[in-house]
N, C-alpha and C positions, 0 to 999 in steps of 0.2 A: 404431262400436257400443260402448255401454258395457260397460267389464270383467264388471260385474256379471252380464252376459246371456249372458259366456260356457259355461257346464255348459250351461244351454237351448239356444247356438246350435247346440252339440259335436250334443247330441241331436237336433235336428231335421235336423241333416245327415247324421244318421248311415248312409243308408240312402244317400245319394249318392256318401258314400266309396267309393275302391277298395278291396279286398279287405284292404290289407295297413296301410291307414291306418285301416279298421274296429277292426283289431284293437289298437290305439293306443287311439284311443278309448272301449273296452270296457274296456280294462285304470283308462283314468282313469274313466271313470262309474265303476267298480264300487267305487274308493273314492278321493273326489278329493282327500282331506286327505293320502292316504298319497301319490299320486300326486305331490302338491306337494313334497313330500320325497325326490325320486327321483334319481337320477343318469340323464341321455340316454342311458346305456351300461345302465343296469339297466330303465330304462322299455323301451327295446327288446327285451333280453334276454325281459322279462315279455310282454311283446307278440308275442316269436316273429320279430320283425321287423330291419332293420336302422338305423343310427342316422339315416344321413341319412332313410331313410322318416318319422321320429320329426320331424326338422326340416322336412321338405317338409308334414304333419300339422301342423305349428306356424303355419308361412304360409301354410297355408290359412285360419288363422282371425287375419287380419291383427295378427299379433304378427312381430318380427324375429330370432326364431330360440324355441330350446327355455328359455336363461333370460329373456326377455321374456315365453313363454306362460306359466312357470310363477311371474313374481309376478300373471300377470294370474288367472292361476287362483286364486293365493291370494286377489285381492282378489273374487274371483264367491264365495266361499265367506262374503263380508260380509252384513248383515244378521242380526246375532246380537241380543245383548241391550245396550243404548246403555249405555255408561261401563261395562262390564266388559271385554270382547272379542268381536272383530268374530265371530267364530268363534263361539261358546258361546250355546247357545240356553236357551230359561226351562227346559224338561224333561228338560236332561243332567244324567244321575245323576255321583258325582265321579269315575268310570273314564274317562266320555265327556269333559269337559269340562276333566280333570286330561292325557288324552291328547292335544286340542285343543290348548291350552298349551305345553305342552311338542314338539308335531309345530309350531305353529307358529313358536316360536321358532328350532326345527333349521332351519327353512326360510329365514327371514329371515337368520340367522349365515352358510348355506351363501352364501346370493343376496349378501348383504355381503360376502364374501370371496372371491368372484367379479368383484365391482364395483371390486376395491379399487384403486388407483392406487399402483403403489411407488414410483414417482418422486414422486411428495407425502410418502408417508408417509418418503422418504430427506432430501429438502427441511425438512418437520416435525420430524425429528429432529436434521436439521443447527443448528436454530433451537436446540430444548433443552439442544442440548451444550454450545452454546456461552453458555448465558443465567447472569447472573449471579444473579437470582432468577428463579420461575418461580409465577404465581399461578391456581388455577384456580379460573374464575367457573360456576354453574349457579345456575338458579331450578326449584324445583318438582322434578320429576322427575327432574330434570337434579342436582339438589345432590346427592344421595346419589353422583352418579356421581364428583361434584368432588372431595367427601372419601376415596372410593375415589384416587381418583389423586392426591390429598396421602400416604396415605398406604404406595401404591408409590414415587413419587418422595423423599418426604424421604430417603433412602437415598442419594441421590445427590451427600451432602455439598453442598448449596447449598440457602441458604431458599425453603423451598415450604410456600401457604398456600391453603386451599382457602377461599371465600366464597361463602355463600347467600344473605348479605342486598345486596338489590339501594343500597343505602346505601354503604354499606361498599365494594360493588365498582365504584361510581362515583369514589368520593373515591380508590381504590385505584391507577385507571386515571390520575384526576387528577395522581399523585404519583407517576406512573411515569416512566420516561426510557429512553434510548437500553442496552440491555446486557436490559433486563428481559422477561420474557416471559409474555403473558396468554392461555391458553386458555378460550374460550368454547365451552361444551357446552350445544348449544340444539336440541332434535329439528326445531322449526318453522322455526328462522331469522328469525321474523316478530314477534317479544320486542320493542316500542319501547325501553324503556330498555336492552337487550343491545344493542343494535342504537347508540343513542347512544354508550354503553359503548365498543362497540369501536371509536369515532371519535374518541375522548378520548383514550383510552391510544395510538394510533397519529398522535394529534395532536402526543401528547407523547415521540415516539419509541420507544414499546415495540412489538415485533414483537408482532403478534395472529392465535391462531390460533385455528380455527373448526373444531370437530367438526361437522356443524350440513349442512342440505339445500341439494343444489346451488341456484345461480341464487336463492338465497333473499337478502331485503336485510343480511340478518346476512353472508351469503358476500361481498356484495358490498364491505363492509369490513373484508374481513380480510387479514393478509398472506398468510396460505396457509390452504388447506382440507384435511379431509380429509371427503368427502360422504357422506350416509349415504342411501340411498332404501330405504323398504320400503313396501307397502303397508296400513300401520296412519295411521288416522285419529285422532289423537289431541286433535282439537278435538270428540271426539264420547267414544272410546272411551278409557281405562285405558293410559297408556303401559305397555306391557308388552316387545314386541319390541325395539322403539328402544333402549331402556333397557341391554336385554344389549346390541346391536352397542357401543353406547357404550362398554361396561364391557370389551370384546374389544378397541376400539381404543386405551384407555388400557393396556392390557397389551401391544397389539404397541408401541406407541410407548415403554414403560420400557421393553421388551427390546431396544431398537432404542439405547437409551441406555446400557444394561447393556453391550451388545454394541461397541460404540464405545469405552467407556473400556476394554478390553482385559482381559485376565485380570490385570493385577498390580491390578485393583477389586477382585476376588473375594476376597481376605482380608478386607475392611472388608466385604462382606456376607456373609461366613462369622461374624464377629465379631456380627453382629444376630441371626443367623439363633441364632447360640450362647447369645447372654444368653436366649435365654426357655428352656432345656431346663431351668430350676429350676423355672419356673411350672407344667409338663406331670406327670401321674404317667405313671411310665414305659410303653410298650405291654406289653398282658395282665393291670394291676394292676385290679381290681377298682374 
């Protein structure tokens, strides 16, 4: 049955639940944005109910536990307004449609950092320590995330270069070799030229690595992954969601890098962090 038919199935069954799974139910109809943002320990709490109750209510409605029901929830709340978000209808004043946004992004971050793999992201990081340049490629919505993560990493005392133009990061990969390291930030994985991209650069021995959807052809040549699933349609809708996980996993991956060179780095980022206290008027100055 499609996601999309979930809140309808929820309701027409309502009446054949037990007692204890009714009130699970009651709790998500009566408002299923906030629902999707819930922890299984506070959805029960609210329910009156106990957790696995909450989980046995979840495979009833053929999902594989309570964080499967709740991206499939989030994706039944789709049919909003095409290329803004799936959520956001034509009549939300900007209380409704500013809380949409922001509850949906909580949702997707939590379900990302749920999903996440630390043996990839320890693998991912073993790559960066050790790389002697490090280049990151995005197209579209993807680029702002690239420049973002040039400029966390350039701190890390090795050239780091971020590229938008899909030019530029072909001849990049071209001229790549053995030591160098190219991360690909692709929400679809399904980019033809990212997808040649990352066959290039790992033709010419640079480790390539893939922010980017499981099982997608972009994953399929990369040297390691790190996957991102949510359920935002972004061949339809406004990358929105994708955009922040991406922008969270270039942060756990510099701290992971931070974290590795040891505390005697932290003078050489105390010394960055110092040069801008001239550019700032001090705090309380008018």
């Amino acid at each position: 049955m499609a996601s999309h038919d979930l809140l309808e199935r929820i309701r027409d069954r309502l009446e054949e639940l037990n007692r204890s799974e009714r009130k699970v139910a009651e709790v998500i109809l009566r408002d299923p944005l906030t629902a999707t943002g819930l922890s299984i320990a506070t959805l029960a709490q609210r329910a009156s109910v106990s957790e696995p109750t909450v989980n046995r209510f979840c495979r009833n409605f053929d999902t594989k536990g309570y964080p499967d029901f709740k991206i499939k929830l989030a994706q039944s709340l789709a049919g909003g307004t095409p290329y803004i978000s799936r959520n956001v209808e034509r009549e939300d004043d900007a209380a409704s449609y500013a809380d949409k946004i922001f509850g949906a992004s909580i949702v997707a971050l939590d379900d990302a950092r749920r999903a996440l793999d630390a043996r990839r992201i320890e693998r991912a990081v073993d790559y960066l320590i050790q790389a002697k340049q490090i280049s990151f490629f995005g197209l579209g919505a993807s680029g702002p995330v690239a420049q973002d993560a040039q400029h966390k990493f350039f701190r890390f005392n090795l050239p780091v270069t971020a590229y938008e133009d899909v030019l530029m990061q072909r001849m990049v990969a071209a001229a790549s070799h053995t030591g160098d390291v190219i991360v690909i930030i692709s929400y679809t994985g399904r980019t033809r030229e990212l997808v040649e991209i990352a066959k290039v650069g790992r033709d010419n021995g640079a480790v390539v690595l893939g922010i980017t959807a499981p099982d997608s052809p972009l994953a399929a040549q990369c040297t390691e992954t790190l996957e991102v699933v949510t359920p935002e349609d972004t061949d339809i809708y406004m990358p929105m969601t994708s955009r922040m996980i991406h922008l969270a996993l270039i942060d756990v991956l510099a701290t992971g890098v931070t974290l590795r060179r040891g505390e005697d780095f932290l003078p050489h980022l105390k010394k960055i962090k110092d040069s801008l206290q001239a550019t700032r008027f001090p705090l309380g100055d008018a």
